[in-house]
C-alpha positions in Angstrom: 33.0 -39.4 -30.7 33.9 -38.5 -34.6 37.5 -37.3 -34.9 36.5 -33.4 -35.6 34.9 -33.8 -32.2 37.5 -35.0 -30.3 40.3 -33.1 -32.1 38.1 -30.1 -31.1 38.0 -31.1 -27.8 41.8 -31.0 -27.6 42.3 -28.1 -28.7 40.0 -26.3 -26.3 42.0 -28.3 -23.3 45.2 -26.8 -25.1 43.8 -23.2 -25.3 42.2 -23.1 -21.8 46.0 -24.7 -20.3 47.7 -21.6 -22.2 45.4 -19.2 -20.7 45.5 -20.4 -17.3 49.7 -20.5 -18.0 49.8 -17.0 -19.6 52.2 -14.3 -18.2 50.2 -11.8 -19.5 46.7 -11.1 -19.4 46.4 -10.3 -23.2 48.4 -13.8 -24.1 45.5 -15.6 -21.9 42.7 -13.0 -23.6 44.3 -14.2 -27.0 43.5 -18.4 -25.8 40.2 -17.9 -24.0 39.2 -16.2 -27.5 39.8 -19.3 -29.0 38.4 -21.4 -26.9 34.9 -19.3 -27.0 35.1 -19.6 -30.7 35.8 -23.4 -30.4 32.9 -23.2 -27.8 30.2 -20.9 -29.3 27.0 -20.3 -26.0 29.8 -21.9 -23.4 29.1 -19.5 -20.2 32.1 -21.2 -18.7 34.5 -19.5 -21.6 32.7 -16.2 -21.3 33.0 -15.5 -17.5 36.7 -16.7 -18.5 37.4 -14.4 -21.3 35.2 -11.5 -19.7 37.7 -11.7 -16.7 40.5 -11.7 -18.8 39.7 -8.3 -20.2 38.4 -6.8 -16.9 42.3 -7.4 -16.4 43.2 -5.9 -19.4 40.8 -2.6 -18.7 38.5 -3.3 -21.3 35.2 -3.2 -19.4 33.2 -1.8 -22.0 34.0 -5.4 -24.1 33.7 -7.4 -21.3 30.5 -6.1 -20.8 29.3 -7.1 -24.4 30.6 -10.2 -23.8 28.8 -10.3 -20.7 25.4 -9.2 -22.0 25.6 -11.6 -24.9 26.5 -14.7 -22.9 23.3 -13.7 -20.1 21.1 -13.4 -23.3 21.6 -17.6 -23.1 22.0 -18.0 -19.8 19.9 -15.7 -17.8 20.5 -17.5 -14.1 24.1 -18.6 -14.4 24.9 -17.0 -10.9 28.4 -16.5 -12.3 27.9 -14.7 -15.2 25.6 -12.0 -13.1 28.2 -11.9 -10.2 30.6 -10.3 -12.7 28.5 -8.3 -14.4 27.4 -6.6 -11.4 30.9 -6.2 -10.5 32.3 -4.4 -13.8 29.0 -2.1 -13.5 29.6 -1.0 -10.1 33.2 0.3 -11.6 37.0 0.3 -11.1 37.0 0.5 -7.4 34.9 -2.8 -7.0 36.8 -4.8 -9.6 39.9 -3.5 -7.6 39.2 -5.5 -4.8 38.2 -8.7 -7.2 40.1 -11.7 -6.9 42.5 -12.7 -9.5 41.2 -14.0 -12.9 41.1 -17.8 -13.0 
């Protein structure tokens, strides 16, 4: 692989490690930012970053996030779990496991 590529790659194994690490949930919101931007259509860093500001209360951006990333991936069984999750409200997300 060229060395953009694989200096790329690094840093979205760095960012994903911090997020998983972070104390907080914005710190972690902060790195799985990152890594979307590093990884532009990546369903994986969406449901990721979505999660992390379902944590942070911000289901009106998660949902964005959301819409935008089922746009490109209409059957990623993930991606609709969630969705369905944050629009069925505060008491279902409640009972939602941890963010990865």
């Amino acid at each position: 692989p060229c060395p953009a590529a694989a200096r790329t790659a690094l840093e979205v194994d760095a960012h994903r490690r911090l997020a998983r690490d972070a104390a907080h949930p914005a710190v972690a919101s902060a790195h799985h930012r990152r890594v979307l931007a590093l990884t532009p259509g990546d369903p994986e860093a969406s449901l990721a970053l979505a999660r992390r500001l379902v944590a942070l209360g911000d289901a009106d951006e998660a949902l964005r996030l959301l819409a935008t990333a089922l746009a490109a991936h209409p059957a990623d069984e993930a991606l609709i779990e969630l969705t369905v999750e944050v629009l069925a409200g505060p008491k279902r997300l409640r009972a939602q496991r941890p963010p990865d």
